[in-house]
N, C-alpha and C positions, 0 to 999 in steps of 0.2 A: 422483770423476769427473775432477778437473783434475788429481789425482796419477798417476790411470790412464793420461792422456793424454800429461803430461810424463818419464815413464817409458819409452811406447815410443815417442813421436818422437823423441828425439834418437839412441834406441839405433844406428840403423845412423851417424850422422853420427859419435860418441862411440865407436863402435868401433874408429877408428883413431886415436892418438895421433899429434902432431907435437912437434920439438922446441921449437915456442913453446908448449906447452898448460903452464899456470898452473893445479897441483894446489891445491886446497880444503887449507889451513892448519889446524891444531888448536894450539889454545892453551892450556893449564893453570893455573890465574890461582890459585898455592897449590900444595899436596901433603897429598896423604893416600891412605896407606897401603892402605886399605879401598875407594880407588876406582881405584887404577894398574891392576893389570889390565882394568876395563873400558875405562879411556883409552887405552890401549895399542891393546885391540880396534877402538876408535874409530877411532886413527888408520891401523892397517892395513886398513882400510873406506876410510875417504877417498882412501888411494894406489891403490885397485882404479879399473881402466880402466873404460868403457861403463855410469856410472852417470849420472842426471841433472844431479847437482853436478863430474861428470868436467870438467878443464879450464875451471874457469869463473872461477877465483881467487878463489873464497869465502874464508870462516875461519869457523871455531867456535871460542865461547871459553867455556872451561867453569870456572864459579867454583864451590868447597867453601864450604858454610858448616856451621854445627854441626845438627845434629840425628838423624842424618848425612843432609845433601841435598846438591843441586848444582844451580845455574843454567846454563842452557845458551840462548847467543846465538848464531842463524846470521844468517851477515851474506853475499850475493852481491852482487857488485858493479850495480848499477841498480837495485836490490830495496831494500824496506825491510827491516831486518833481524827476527826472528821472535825469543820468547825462550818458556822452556819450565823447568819447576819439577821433576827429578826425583829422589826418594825414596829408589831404592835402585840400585846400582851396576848391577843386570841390568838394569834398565832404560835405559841410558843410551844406548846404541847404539841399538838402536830410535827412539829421540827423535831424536836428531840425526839418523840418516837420514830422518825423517817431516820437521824442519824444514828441511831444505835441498832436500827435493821439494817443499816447500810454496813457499818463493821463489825457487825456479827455476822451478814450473810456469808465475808470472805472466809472464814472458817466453818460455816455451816454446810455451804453450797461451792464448795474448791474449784474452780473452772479447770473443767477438764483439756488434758492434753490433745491440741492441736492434732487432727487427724490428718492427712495426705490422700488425697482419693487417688486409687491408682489411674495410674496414664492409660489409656485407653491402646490398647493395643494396635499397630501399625495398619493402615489399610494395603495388601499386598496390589504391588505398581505393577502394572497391566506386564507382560512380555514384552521386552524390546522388541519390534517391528525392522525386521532387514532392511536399511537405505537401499534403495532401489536409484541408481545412477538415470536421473531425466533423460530422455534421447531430447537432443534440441528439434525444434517444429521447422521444417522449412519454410520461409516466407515465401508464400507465393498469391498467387492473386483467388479470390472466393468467388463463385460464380456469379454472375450478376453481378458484380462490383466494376464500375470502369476501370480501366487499367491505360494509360500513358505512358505510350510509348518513345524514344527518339535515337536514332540510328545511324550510324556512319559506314563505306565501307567501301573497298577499292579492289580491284583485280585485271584480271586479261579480256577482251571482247571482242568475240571471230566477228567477221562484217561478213557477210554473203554474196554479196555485189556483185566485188570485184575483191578475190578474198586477201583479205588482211586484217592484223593484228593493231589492236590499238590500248594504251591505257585508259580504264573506268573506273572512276569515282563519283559515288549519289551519298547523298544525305537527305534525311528523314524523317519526318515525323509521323506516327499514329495517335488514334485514342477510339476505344470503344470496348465493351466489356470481353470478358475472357475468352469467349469465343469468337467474336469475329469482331474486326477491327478497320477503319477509315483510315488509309496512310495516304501521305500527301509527302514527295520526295523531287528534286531536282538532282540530273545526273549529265557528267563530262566524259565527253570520250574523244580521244586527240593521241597525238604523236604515233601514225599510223605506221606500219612495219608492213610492205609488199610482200604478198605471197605468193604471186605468179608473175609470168617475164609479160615484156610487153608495155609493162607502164610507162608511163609520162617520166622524165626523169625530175627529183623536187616535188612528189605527188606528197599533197598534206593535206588530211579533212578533221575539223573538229567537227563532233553534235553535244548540241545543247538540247538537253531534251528534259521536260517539266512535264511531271503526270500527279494522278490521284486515281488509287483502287481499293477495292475490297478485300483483305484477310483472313482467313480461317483459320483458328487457331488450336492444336490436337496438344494437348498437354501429355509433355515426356518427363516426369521427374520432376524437377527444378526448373527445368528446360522446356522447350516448347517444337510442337515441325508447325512447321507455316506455310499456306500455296496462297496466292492470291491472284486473279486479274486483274488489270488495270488499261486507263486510256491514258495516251499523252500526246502534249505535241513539240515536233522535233525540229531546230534552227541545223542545218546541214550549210556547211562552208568546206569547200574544196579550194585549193589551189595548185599548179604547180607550172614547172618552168627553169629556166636558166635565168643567165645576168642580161642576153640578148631577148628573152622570150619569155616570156609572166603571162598566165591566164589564170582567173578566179570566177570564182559564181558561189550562190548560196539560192537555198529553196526550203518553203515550210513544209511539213509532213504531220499528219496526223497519224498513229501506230494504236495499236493494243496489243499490250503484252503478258505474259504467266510469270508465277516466280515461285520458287521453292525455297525455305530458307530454313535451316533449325537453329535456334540460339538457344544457349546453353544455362541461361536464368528470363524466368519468366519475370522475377522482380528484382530488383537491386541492377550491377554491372554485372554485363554477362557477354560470352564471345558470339561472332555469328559466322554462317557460311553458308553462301547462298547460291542457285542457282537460277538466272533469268534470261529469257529473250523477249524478242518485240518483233513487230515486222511492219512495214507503212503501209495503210492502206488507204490515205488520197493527199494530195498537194493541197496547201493550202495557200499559198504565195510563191511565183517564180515570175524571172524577168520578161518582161515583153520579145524577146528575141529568143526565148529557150532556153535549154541547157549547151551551156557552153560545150561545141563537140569536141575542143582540143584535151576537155577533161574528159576522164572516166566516169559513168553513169554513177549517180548518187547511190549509197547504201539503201537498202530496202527489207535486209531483217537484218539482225545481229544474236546474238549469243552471248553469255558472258559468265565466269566463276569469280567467284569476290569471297573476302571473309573481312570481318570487320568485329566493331562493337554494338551494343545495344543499351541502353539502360530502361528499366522500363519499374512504372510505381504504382500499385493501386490507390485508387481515389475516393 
């Protein structure tokens, strides 16, 4: 490109000769035989008018060494001088005219000063968007997903019988989707407190009573109300008596009972409080001689308030 350039600018200025113009010099540093006609050719190139090195008071100077080569040095006056290594005598001309365009281009064809393209101006950054503080999601169970339940819980239990108060504790399991659920629970009730005169004195009934019902489940919140029926069956033991006098008996019962219960997380650990009764409605095992008449007739519904806990996890 810079040889293209210094080749045809100067041509129209280089087309006319004056008689100060200072031809381009050839030197011959030695002799041999084997490269005079291309030196020869050299120098009638350098005498030719409207070249780039025309009138500039160059010199080239061409050294022979053995192989057979020759070095060749173009030198223009404000230019650094250029050198060049050539092999075989056809080649010689060719070179010297490539290095005396080569420094003459640099003052013909000045390389221009380095431009900067301007920086492209900034793309304007969208409006900050107001953080908007996340409300956290409540974990709770999605319709149709199982949910796993298990349950503890203990309280007070009217008997109807013969009225009295006794401690109740059941534990729990369920599992079935969010709205209605299979629970399967074993429940104690013992250390009975008389509520009417009359009794045996030493009267003490535990029930052991194992059931499995249905649940409906009405979601509150995080929380949940719950009613469910259920069927069970109940081991009843009575006793009572002095140090002189002891009588006991025990009878099986089968019951169905309601429950009402709201706990307070549908997933995770959560409180509960419930409300339930039962009532017997047939024997299923009693002793060949009856129920003992020194005892009080066995319990036949009950009542009861409990609060406990719950854990419960969809699946």
């Amino acid at each position: 490109m810079a040889a293209g350039c210094a080749l045809a600018a100067p041509s129209a200025a280089l087309a006319q000769t004056t008689p100060t113009c200072a031809p381009t010099e050839l030197v011959a540093d030695g002799t041999d035989a084997r490269w005079e006609p291309a030196v020869e050719a050299v120098r009638r190139a350098l005498a030719s008018e409207g070249r780039a090195w025309s009138c500039r008071g160059g010199r080239v100077v061409v050294s022979f060494a053995p192989g057979p080569r020759a070095v060749v040095v173009a030198e223009v006056p404000g230019e650094a001088p250029a050198t060049r290594t050539v092999r075989a005598p056809s080649e010689l001309a060719a070179t010297v005219e490539g290095l005396l365009i080569v420094v003459s281009a640099a003052e013909t064809c000045p390389v221009p000063p380095a431009t900067v393209a301007p920086s492209p101006a900034p793309r304007p950054s969208p409006a900050a968007q107001p953080v908007t503080p996340s409300t956290p999601v409540p974990r709770t169970a999605t319709p149709g997903r199982f949910l796993a339940v298990v349950f503890a819980d203990a309280g007070l239990r009217f008997e109807g019988a013969r009225p009295t108060l006794s401690g109740t504790a059941r534990f729990g399991a369920g599992f079935g989707v969010r709205w209605v659920r299979l629970e399967l629970w074993a429940r104690l009730d013992t250390f009975d407190a008389t509520l009417a005169d009359g009794q045996p004195p030493g009267l003490g009934t535990d029930v052991l009573v194992v059931g499995a019902g249905a649940v409906g489940v009405i979601p509150l919140g995080q929380g949940a109300l719950e009613a469910g029926l259920g069927f069970s069956v109940a081991e009843v033991n009575e006793a009572t008596g002095t140090t002189y006098e002891q009588h006991e008996d025990a009878l099986g019962q089968t019951r169905v009972g309601a429950l009402l219960r709201w706990r307070s997380r549908e997933a995770g650990l959560g409180f509960t409080a419930a409300l339930d009764a039962d009532v017997a409605v047939g024997v299923l095992a009693q002793g060949a001689a009856g129920w003992d008449p020194a005892l009080p007739p066995p319990t036949t519904w009950s009542a009861a308030l409990s609060a406990g806990v719950a854990w419960g996890s969809a699946l």
